[in-house]
N, C-alpha and C positions, 0 to 999 in steps of 0.2 A: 803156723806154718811159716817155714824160711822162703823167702823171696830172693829168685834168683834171675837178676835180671842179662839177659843176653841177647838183646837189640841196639846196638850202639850204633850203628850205621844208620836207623830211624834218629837216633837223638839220642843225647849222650845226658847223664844229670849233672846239673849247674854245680860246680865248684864252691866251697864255702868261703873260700877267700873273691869268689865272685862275686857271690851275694854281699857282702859285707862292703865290699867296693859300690854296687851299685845301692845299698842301702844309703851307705852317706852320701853318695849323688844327688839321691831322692830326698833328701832332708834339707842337705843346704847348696844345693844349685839346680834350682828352680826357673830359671832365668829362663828365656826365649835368645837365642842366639843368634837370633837374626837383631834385635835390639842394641842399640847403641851404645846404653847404660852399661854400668860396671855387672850387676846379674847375668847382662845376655851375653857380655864380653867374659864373664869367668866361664859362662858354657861354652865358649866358642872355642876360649883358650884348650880346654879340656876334649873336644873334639879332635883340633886341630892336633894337640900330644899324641893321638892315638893313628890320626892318620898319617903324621910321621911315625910312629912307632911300626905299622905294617906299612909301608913304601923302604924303610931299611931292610924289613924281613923281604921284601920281592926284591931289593936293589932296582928301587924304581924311584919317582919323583912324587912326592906329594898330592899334589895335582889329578896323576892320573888315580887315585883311590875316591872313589864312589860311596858313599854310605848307602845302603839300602833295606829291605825289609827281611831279605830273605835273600837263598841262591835262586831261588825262582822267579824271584822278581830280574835281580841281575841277567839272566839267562831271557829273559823274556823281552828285558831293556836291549841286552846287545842285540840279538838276532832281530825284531823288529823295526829298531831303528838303524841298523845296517840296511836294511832292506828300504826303511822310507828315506832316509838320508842320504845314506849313501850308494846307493844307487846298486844295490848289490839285485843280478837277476837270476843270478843260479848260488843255489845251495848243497855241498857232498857232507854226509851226515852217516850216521851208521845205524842200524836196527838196537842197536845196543842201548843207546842217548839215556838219561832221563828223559819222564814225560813234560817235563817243563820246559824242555828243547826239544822233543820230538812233536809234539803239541804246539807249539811256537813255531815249527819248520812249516807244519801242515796247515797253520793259521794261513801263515805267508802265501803259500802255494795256493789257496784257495782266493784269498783277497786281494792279492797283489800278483797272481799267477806267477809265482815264481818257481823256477823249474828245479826239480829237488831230484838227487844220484844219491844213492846210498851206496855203501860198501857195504855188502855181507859177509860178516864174520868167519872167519872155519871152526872148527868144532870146538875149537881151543875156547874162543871168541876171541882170538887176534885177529887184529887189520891188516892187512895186506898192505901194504907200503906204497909196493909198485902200482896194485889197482890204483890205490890214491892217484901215483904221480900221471899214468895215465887217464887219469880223468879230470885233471889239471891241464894237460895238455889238448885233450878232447874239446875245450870250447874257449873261446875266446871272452864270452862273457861275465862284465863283473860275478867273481864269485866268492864264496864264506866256506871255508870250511869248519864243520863244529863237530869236534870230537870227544868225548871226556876224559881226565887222566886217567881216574881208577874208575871201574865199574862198581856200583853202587852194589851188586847182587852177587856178584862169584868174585870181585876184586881185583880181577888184571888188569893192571897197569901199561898204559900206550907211552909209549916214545914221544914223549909233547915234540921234545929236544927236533927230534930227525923230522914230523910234523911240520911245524913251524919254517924249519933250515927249507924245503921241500914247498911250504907256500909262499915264503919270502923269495924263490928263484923263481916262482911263475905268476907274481906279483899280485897273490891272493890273497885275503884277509883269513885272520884263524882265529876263534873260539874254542878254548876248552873249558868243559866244567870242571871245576877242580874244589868243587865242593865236597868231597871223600879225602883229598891228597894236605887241603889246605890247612896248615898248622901239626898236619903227623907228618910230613915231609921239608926236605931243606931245597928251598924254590928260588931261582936266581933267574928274573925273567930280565936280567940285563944278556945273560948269557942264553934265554931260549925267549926266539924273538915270537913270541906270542902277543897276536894284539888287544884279545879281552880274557878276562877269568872271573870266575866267579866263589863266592864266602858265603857260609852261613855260619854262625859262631855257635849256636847250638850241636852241633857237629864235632864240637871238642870242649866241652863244659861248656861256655857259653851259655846266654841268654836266647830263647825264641823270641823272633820278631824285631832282629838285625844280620846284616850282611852286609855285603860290599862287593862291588863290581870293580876290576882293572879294566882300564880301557886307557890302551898306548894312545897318546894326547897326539901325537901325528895322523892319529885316523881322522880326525875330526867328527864321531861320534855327536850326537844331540841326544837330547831326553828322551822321554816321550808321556814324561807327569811336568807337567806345566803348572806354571801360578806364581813361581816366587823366582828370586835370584841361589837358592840353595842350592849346595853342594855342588860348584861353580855351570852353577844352571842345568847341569844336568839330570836334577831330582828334585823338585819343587817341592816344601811342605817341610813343618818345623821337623828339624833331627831328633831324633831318639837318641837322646845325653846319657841317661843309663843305662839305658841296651848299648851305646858304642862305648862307653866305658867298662862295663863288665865283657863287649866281645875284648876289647884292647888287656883286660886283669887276664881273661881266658887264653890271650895268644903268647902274653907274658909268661904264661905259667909254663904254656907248652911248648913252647922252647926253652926255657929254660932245666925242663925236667923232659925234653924230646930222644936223647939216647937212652934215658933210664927205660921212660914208657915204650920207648919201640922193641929193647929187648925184652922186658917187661912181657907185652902182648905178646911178639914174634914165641916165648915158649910157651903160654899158655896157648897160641894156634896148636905151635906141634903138640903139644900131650893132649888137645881138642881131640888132633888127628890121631893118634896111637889109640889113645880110649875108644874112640869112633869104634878104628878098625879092630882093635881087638873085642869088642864086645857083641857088636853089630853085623852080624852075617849078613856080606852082600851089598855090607854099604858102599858108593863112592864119591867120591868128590867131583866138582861141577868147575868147568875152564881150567884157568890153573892156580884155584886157589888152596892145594892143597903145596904147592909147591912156593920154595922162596924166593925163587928169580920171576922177575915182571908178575910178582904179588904183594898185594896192599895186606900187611901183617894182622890190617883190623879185620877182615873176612873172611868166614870161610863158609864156602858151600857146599851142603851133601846131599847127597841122593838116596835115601831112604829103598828099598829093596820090595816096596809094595806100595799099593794106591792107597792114602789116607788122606783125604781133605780135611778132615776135623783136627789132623794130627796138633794142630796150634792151638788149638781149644782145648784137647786132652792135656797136650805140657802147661796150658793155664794152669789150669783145674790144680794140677800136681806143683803149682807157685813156680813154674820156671817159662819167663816172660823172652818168646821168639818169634821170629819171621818166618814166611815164607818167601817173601821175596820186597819187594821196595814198598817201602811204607803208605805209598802214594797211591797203589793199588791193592792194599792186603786185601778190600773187602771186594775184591773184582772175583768174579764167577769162573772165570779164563784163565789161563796160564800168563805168564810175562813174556813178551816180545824179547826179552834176554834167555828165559828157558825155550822157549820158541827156536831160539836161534842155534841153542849149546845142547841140548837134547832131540834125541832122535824119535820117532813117533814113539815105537813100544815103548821107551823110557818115559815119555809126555803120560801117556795112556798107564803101564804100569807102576810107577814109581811115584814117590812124592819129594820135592824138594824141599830142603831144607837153608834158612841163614841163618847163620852163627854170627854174631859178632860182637865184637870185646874192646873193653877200654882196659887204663892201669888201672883200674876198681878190681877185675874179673880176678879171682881165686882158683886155682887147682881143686877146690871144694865146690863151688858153683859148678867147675867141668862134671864135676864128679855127679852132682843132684841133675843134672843134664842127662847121661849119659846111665843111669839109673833108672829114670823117668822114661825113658827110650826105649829100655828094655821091657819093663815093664809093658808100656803100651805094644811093644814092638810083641812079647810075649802072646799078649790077651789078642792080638789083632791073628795069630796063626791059630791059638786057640778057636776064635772066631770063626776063622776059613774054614777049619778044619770042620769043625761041625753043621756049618752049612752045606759042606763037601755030602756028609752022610746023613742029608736030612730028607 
């Protein structure tokens, strides 16, 4: 059986010119980079290449690039240590967040009682702007706004830009997760004054088990993993040399092949969406990821036209590997706080959601065993009703 993989928004497969780079990492720079010697100092040099190499891609300073484990760890560093450091006591967040930020808001709220406003989405799952700036205005108290760029699960994309312009006038700090946007988009944070973001380099070939946090060096930001002088104190604990050289081969690749893969992707969504709706009675698409303005080209979400929970289990079964919604929860019993928010009860109660989503790998022939597979199940599933109808 052919294997058709269409989960890239979970994790995308490692690059072979990635692998090949962190293989000779792991062969002959072995060193501790924290050591003096020539070993620790050729790791160090090789660190430091890569975090120049992404502070040119944000047009940003050296300095503020973070090495880390993950975007969850990043995301979990900002928001926390805003809060114990910096003195932040309200927090404006959206129902939308990942859970590594929504989890991270509620931690705070609970431990450190800090007072949390959400913005609730409209149906689209856009943010209201204005709610924001009025809720900016509404208190005086240090506050964090953390919004992400692209949504993880339907793919709209926020206005970091107008964001940022909007907390820089009412003298509030901003966090976006930009672990969906980072390396499939072109990010100039000298021109969008955001003060932390967050990488997972798995996310675009990459290796699992590095990332990296921004964090504009005028916040004065602290750690909150102590022990060493690393990663200019703000992440204690030897660096991952091959994991930040294979993200740094990973960000190389994708900019430099970043217009090919976007149109690339962007046609394989559209003929995703055409096949969909010509084959699939009834189906539709979830916020605005079937459309191409303020949509992230790697997602698309659909709406299935009847209740199937096992549906991800039957497209195993048939070798074609998808979501129902963010990786972080596949195995939760509940619906997502993002279909929560973009679906109306019948459509919660009747229908089942679906995530699509695609790297430059993904084929018009993958679309095709997809959309095959669909029918099929989609077939046997009225077959079903139907005779249960007359039993």
């Amino acid at each position: 059986m052919n294997k058709v993989y269409l989960d890239n928004a979970a994790t995308t497969p490692i690059s072979e010119e990635v692998i090949d780079a962190m293989v000779s990492i792991m062969k002959t720079n072995f060193g501790n980079p924290s050591s003096t010697h020539s070993f620790g100092q050729e790791a160090k040099i090789l660190i430091e290449n890569v975090r120049r190499q992404i502070a040119d891609y944000l047009h940003v300073t050296p300095a503020e690039i973070i090495f880390t484990s993950c975007g969850t760890e990043s995301n979990n560093m900002i928001i926390k240590s805003s809060v114990e450091h910096l003195g932040v006591e309200r927090i404006i967040s959206s129902p939308l967040e990942h859970k590594c930020v929504s989890e991270s808001i509620l931690d705070m709220k609970s431990r450190k009682g800090v007072e949390v406003a959400y913005i609730r989405p409209n149906e689209k799952g856009d943010i209201d702007l204005a709610k924001l700036e009025e809720l900016l205005k509404s208190s005086d108290k240090k506050t964090l706004v953390s919004l992400m760029h692209a949504n993880n699960e339907i793919g709209n994309i926020t206005d970091i830009k107008k964001i940022a312009e909007l907390c820089k006038a009412h003298n509030t700090l901003f966090h976006s997760d930009t672990v969906q946007t980072m390396a499939h988009m072109s990010l100039n944070f000298s021109e969008i004054p955001v003060d932390f973001a967050s990488c997972s380099a798995h996310k675009f070939h990459g290796p699992k088990g590095v990332g990296f946090a921004f964090i504009r060096k005028a916040t004065g930001l602290k750690g909150i993993i102590t022990g060493g002088p690393q990663e200019r104190s703000l992440r204690a604990g030897t660096e991952n040399v091959s994991g930040i050289v294979g993200l740094g081969k990973a960000l190389e690749l994708s900019l430099e092949h970043m217009e090919e893969y976007t149109n690339h992707m962007q046609g394989i969504k559209d003929y995703t969406i055409e096949r969909l709706s010509a084959e699939i009675s009834g189906i539709k698409f979830n916020g605005r990821s079937a459309e191409k303005e303020n949509s992230l080209y790697t997602v698309l979400s659909a709406l299935l036209p009847y209740k199937n929970p096992l549906i991800g289990l039957q497209l195993d079964m048939k070798g074609v590997a998808i979501s129902q919604g963010s990786a972080c929860s596949s195995g939760a019993s509940k619906p997502s706080m993002v279909m929560m928010m973009v679906l109306s009860e019948d459509e919660m109660d009747q229908c089942t959601p679906l995530r699509i989503s695609f790297s430059h790998l993904t084929t018009k022939e993958d679309i095709d065993t997809l959309v095959t597979a669909l029918k099929e199940i989609s077939n046997d599933f009225v077959i079903e009703k139907t005779n249960a109808e007359h039993r």
